[in-house]
Each structure stands twice: as C-alpha cells, then as structure tokens.
N, CA, C and O of each residue as an XYZ file, in Angstrom:
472
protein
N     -68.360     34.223    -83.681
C     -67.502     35.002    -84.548
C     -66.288     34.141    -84.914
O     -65.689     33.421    -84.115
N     -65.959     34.312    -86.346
C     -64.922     33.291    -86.561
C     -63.495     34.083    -86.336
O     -63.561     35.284    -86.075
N     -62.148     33.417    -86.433
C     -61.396     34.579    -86.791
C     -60.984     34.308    -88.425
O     -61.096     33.288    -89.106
N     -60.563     35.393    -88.693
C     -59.839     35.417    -90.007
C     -58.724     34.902    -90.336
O     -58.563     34.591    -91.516
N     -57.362     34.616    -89.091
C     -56.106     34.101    -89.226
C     -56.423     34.130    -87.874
O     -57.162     34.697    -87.069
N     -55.083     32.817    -88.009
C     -55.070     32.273    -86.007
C     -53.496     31.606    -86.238
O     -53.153     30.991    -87.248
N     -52.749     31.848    -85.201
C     -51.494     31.174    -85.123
C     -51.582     31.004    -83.837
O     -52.691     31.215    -83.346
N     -50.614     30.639    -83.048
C     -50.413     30.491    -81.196
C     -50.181     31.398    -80.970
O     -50.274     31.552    -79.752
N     -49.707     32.755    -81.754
C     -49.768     34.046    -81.217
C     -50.044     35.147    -81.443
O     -49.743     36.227    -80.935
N     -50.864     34.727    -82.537
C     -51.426     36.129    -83.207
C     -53.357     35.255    -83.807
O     -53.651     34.122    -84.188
N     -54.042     36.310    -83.626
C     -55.148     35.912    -83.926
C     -55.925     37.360    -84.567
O     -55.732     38.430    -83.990
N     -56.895     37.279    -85.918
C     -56.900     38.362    -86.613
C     -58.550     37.924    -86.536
O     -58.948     36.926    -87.137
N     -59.521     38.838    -85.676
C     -60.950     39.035    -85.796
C     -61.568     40.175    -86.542
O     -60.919     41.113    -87.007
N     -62.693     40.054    -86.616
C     -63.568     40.847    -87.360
C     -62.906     42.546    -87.098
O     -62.685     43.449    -87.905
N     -62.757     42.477    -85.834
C     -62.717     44.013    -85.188
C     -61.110     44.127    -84.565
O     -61.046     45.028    -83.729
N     -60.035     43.543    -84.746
C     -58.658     43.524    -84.336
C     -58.099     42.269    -84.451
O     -58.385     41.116    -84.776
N     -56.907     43.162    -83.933
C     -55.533     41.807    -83.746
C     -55.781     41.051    -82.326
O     -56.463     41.759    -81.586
N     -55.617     40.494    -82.066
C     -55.222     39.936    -80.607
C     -53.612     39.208    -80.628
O     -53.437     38.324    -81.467
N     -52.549     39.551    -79.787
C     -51.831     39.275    -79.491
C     -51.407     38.892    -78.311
O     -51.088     39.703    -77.442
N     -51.346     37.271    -78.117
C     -51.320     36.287    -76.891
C     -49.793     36.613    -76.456
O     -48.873     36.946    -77.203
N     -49.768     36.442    -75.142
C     -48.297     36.320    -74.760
C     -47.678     38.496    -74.940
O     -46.555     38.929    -75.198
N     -48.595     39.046    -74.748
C     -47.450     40.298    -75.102
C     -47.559     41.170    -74.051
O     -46.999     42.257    -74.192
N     -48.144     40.953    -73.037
C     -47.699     40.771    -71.839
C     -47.231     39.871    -70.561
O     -48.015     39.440    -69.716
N     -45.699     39.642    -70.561
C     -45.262     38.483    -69.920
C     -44.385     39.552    -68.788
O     -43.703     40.517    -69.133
N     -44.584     39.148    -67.577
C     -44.353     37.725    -66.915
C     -46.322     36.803    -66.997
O     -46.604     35.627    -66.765
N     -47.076     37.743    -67.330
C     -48.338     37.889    -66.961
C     -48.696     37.054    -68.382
O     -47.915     37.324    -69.295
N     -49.379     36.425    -68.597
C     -49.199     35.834    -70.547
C     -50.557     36.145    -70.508
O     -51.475     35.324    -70.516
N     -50.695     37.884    -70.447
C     -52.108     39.059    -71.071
C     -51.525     38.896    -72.492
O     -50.381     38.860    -72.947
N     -53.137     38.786    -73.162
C     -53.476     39.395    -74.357
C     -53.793     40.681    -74.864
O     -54.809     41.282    -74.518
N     -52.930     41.144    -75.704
C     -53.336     42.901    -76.021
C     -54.570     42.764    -77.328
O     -54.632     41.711    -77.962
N     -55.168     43.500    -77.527
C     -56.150     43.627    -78.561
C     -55.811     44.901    -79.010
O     -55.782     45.890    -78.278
N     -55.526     44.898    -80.330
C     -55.410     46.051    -80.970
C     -56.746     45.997    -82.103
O     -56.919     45.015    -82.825
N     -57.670     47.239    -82.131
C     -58.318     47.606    -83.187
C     -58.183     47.976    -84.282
O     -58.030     49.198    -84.276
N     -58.148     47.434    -85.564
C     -57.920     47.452    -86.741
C     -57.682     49.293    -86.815
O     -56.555     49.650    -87.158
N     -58.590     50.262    -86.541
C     -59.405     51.646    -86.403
C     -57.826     52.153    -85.853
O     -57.181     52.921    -86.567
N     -57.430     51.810    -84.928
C     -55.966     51.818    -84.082
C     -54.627     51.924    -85.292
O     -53.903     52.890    -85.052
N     -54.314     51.331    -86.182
C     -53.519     51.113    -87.168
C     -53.249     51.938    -87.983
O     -53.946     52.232    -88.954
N     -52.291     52.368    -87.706
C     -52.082     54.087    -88.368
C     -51.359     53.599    -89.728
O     -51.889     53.731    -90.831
N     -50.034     52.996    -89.514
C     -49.319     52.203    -90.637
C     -48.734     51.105    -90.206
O     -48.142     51.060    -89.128
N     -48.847     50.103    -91.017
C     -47.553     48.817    -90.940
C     -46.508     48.661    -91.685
O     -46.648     48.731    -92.906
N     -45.272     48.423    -91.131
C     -44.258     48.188    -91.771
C     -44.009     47.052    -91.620
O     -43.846     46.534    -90.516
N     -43.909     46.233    -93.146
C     -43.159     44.586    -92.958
C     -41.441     44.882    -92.992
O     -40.983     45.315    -94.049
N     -40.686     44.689    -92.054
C     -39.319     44.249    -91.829
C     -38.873     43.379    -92.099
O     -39.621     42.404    -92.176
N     -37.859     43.240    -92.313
C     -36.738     41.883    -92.711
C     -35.955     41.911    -91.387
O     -35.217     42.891    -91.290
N     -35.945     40.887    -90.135
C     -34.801     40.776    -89.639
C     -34.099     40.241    -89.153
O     -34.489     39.080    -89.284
N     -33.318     40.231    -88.668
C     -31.656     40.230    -88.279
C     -31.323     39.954    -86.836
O     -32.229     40.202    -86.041
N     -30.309     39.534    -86.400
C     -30.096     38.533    -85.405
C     -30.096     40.048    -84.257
O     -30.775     40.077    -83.230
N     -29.272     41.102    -84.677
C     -29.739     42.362    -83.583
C     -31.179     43.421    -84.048
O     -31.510     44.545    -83.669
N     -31.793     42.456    -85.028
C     -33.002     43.107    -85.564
C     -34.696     42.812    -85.616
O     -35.669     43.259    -86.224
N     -34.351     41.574    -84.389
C     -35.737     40.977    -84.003
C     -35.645     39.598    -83.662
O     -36.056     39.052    -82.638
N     -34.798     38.880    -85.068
C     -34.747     37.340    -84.723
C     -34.088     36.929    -83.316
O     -34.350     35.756    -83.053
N     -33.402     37.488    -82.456
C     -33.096     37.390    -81.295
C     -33.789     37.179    -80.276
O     -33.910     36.195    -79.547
N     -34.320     38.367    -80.281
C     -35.688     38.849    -78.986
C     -36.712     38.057    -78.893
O     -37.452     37.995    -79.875
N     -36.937     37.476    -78.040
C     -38.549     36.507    -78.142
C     -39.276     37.073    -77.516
O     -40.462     36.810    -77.716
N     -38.993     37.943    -76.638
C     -39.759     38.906    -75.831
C     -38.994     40.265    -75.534
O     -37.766     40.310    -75.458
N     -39.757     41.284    -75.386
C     -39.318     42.489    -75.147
C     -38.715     43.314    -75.841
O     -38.909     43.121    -77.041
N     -37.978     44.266    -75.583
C     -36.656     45.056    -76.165
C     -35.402     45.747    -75.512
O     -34.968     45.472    -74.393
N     -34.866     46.712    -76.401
C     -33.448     46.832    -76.055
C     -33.832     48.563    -76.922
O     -32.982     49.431    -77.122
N     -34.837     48.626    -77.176
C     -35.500     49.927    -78.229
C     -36.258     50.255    -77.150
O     -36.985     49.372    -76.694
N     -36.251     51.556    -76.530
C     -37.498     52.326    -75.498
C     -38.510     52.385    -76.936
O     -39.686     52.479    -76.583
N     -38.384     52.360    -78.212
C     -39.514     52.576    -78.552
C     -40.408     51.937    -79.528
O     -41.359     52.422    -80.142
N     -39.733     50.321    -79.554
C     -40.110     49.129    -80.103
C     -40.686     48.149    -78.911
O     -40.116     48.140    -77.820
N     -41.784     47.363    -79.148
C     -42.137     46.103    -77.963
C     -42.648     45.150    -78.912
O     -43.720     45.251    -79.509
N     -41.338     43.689    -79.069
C     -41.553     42.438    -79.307
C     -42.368     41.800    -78.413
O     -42.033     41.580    -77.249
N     -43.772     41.387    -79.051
C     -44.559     40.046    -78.381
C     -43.835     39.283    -78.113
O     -42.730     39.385    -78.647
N     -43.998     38.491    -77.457
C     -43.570     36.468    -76.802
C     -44.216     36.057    -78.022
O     -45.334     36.070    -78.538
N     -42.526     35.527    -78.368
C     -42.496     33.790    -79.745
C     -41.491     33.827    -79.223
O     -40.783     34.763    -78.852
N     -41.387     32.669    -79.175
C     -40.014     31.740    -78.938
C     -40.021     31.199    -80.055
O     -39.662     30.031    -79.903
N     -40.249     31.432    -81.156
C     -40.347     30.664    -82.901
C     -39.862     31.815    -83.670
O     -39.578     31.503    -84.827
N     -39.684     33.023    -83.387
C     -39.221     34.389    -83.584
C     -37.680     34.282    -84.183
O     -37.383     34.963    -85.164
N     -36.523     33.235    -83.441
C     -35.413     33.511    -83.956
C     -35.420     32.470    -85.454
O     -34.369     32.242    -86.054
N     -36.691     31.942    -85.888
C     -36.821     30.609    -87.130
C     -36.997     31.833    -88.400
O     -36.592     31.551    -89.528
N     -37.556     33.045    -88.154
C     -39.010     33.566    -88.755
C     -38.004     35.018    -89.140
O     -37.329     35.609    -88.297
N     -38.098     35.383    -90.537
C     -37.134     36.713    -91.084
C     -37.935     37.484    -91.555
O     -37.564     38.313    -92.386
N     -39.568     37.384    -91.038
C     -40.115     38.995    -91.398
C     -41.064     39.384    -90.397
O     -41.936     38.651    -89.931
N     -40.838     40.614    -90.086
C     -41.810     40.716    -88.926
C     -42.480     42.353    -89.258
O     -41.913     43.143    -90.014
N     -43.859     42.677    -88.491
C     -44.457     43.558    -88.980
C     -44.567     44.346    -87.420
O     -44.604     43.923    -86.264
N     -44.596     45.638    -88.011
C     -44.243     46.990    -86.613
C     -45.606     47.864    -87.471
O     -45.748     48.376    -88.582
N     -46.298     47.713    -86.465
C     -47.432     48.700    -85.728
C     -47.051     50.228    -85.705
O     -46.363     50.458    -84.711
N     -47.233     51.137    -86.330
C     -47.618     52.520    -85.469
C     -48.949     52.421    -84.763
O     -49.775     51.768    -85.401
N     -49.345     52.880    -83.665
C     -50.609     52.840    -83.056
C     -50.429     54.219    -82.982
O     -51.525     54.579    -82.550
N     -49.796     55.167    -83.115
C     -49.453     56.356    -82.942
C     -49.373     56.934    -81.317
O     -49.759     58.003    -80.844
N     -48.706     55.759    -80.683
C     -48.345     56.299    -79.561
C     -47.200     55.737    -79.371
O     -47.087     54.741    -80.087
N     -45.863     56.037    -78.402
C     -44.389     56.100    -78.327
C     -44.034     54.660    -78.672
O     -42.854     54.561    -79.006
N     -44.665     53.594    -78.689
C     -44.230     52.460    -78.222
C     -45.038     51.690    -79.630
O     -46.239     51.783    -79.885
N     -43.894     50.845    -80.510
C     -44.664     50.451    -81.229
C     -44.531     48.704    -81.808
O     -43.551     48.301    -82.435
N     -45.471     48.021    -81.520
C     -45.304     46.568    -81.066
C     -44.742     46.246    -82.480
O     -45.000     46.817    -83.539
N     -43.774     45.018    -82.205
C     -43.365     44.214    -83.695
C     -44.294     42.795    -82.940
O     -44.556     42.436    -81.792
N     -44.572     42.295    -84.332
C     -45.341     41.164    -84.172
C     -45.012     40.364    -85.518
O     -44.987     40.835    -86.655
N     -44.769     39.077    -85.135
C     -44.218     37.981    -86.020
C     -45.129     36.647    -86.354
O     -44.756     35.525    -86.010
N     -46.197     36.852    -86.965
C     -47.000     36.188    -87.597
C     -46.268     34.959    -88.466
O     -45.462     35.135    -89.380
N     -46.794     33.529    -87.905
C     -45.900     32.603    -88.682
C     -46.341     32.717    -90.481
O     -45.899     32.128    -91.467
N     -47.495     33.851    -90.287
C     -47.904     33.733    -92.244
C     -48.285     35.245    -92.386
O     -49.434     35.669    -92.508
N     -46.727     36.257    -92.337
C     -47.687     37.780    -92.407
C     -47.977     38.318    -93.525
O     -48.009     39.537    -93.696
N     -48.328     37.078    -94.792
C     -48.991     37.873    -95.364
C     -50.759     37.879    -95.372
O     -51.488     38.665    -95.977
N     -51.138     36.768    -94.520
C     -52.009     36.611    -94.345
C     -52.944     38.060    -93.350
O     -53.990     38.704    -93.426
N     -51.839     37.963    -92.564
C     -52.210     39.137    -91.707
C     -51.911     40.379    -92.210
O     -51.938     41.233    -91.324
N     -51.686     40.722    -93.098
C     -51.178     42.134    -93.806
C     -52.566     41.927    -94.785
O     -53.044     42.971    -95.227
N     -53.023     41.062    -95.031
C     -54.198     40.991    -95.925
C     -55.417     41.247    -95.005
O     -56.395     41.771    -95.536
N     -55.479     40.914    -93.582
C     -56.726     41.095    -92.730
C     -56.384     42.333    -92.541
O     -57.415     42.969    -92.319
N     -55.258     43.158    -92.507
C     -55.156     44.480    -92.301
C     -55.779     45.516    -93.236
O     -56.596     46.414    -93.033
N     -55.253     45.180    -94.121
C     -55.619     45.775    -95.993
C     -56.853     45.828    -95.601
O     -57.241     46.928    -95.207
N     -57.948     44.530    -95.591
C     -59.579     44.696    -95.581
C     -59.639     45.461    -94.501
O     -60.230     46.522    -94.701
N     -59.292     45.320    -93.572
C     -60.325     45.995    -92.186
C     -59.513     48.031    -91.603
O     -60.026     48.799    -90.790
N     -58.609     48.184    -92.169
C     -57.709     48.682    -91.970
C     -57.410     50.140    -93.197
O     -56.952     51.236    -92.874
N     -57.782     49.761    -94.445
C     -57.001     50.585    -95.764
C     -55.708     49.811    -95.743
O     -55.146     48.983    -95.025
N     -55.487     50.500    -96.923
C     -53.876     50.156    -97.638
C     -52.522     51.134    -96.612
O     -51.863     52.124    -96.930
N     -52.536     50.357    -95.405
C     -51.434     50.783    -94.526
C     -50.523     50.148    -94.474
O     -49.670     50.448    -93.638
N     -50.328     49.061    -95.297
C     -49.000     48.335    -94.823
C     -48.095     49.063    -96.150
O     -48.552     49.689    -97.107
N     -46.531     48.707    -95.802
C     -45.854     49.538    -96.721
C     -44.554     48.369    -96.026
O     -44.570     47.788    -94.941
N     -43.430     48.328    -97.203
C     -42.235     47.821    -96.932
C     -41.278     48.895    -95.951
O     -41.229     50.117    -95.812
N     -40.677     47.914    -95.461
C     -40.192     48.957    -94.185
C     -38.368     48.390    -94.548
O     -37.653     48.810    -93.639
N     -37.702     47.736    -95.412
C     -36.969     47.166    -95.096
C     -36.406     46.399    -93.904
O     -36.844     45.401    -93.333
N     -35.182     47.225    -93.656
C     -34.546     46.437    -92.351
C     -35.341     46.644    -91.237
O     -36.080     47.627    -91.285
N     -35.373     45.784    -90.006
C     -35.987     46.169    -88.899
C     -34.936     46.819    -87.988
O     -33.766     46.435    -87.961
N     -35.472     47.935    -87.162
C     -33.984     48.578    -86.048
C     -34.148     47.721    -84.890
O     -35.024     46.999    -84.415
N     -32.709     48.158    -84.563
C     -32.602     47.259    -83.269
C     -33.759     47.084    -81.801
O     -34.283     47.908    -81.052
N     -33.791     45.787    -81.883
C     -34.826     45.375    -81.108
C     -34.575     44.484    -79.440
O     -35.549     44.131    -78.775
C-alpha cells in the first residue's frame, strides 16, 4: 500500500491519517480513520495559537502532535473526531493533506481562521 502524503509526521493512507510522535513521552502513533472526520478546520497561527507548542496543550480541549518544526509553520489543521479532545496537526504541505481528506473524507475541511489558544 502506498501512502498518499508522507512528512516525518504526518502520513496520509488509503484508509487514514497516521500521526507519528502524538503520543510522547511514548513516540505512539495515533491512526485516525478518514470515516472518523467529522470536520476540519485550517487555522492560521500565532505564537499563543499553536506556533509555540510542539507538543501538547494549555486547551483541555485541543491536543498538538510532536513537531518541533511547528514554531517555522503558520497553518495548522484541527480535527473534530467528535469526541472532547480535538488534535491540531501541522502538516509541512496541508494542502496536500486537506486534499487526501476531500477524496477519502467529503468536503469537510472549511476555513477556521485564527487558531485558539493552544
């Protein structure tokens, strides 16, 4: 199986996302199923709005993957999975990955403007 997009921390297959590093201290991979993707929002952000955080949060109801390339990078994309907690993930090319979403997914991505504090 090939993938569709691959960076060091994001990888886009036939059947999901995989996101390396988004569980740390542990550097687990989460797999999210395309089927899973309720909506995406692309964000713009900001030094208290993502570009900071390389891991984790400061939001009970936001969770930044591990990049340490995160504070270079001013757009990042937030997941509803439709449960409390909803991952931002910073694709070094998201439009590439907003396009593997579109095919496998429907037309869920939507501009989100600013990103909230993260």
């Amino acid at each position: 199986m090939s993938n569709e997009y691959e960076d060091r921390r994001i990888i886009c297959t036939s059947d999901g996302i995989d996101v390396r590093g988004y569980y740390l201290p542990v550097a687990g991979t989460k797999h999210i199923p395309y089927s899973a993707i309720k909506s995406v929002r692309r964000v713009n952000m900001g030094a208290l709005t993502g570009r900071a955080r390389i891991w984790g949060t400061a939001n009970p109801g936001m969770w930044a993957s591990f990049d340490p390339t995160r504070p270079r990078k001013k757009v990042g994309l937030i997941l509803d999975l439709g449960r409390s907690i909803q991952p931002l993930l910073t694709p070094d090319d998201p439009d590439a990955v907003e396009a593997c979403i579109r095919e496998h997914a429907g037309d869920v991505v939507h501009a989100g403007g600013r990103a909230p504090i993260v």
